[in-house]
N, C-alpha and C positions, 0 to 999 in steps of 0.2 A: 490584490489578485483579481483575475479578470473571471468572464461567469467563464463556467465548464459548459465546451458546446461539440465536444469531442471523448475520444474513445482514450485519444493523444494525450486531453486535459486531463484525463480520472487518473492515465497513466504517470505523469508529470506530479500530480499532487500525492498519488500515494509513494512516488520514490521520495518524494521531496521531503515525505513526512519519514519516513524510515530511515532517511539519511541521517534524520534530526537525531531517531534512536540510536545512531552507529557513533554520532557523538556524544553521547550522555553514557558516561562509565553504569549507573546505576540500571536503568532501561537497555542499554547493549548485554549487560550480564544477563539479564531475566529472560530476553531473547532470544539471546545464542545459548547460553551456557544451561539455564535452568530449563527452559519453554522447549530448546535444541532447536528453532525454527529454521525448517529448510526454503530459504528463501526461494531458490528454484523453480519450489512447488508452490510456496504458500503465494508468491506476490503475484502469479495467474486469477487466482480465486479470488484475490482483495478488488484488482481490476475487474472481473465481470460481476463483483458481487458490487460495486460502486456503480458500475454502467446500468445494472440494473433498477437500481435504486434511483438514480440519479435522471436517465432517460426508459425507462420502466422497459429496457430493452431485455429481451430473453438471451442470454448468450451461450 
């Protein structure tokens, strides 16, 4: 993987990484089913909470 130099890259790595979860029976359970994660909402917050971190940007 290449460095994150982007808003694009945090976005790209955090789907990529939750794709991972939508195939793993065991992790897809705990997230939809038990946790009920409204993706909608939650994967706005993982992206600016990443870009913050990441480029100490305010979002």
């Amino acid at each position: 993987m290449r460095d994150l130099e982007s808003g694009e890259d945090i976005e790209l790595l955090v789907n990529s990484f939750y794709a991972s979860i939508e195939e793993n029976d065991v992790l897809n359970h705990i997230f939809n089913n038990i946790a009920k994660v409204d993706w909608e909402h939650h994967l706005p917050k993982i992206y600016d909470f990443w870009q913050t971190l990441v480029f100490h940007k305010v979002v």
